[in-house]
C-alpha positions in Angstrom: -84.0 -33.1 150.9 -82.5 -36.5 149.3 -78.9 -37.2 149.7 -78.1 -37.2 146.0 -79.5 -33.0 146.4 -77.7 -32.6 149.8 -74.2 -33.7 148.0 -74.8 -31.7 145.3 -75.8 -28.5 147.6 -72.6 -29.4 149.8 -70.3 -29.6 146.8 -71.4 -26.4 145.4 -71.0 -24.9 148.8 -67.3 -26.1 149.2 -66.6 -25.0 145.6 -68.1 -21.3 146.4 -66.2 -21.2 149.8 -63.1 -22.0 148.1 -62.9 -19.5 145.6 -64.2 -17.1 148.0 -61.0 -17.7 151.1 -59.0 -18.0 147.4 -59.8 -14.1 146.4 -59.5 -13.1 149.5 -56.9 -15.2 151.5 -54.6 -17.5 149.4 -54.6 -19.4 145.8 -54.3 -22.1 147.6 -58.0 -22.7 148.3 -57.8 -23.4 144.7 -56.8 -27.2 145.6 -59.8 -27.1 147.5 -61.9 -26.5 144.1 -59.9 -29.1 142.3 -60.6 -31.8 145.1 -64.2 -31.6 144.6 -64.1 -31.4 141.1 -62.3 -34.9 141.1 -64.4 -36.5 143.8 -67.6 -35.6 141.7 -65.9 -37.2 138.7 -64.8 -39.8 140.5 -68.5 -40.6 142.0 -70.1 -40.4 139.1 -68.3 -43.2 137.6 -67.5 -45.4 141.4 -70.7 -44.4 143.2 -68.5 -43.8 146.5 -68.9 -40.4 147.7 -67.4 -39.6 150.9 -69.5 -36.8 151.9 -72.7 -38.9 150.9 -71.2 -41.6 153.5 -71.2 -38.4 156.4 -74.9 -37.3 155.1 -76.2 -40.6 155.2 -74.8 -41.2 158.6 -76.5 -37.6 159.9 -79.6 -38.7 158.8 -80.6 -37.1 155.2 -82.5 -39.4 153.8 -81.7 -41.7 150.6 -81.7 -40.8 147.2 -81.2 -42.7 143.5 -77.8 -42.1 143.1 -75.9 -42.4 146.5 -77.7 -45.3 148.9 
């Protein structure tokens, strides 16, 4: 799996979780949603993803959009 898959896969696992512990815990987790949702708009104009820095450094191997 290439990093630019692996960030995509781990932001649609955050935004999942989040709605989940939402429904059943707090709207809260809501934030959660809207922080990935800005960090993916954010990357796609910067390039600088946090989570594809953590990725990278655990050894996923690089992709087109995140190196």
């Amino acid at each position: 799996m290439s990093l630019d898959r692996a960030v995509m896969a781990f932001a649609g696992f955050m935004v999942l979780l989040s709605l989940a512990l939402a429904h059943f815990h707090s709207e809260y987790w809501l934030l959660l949603t809207v922080f990935v949702g800005l960090n993916l708009i954010q990357a796609s104009f910067t390039g600088f993803c946090p989570a594809a820095l953590v990725l990278k450094r655990l050894g996923v191997r690089p992709g087109v959009a995140f190196s």
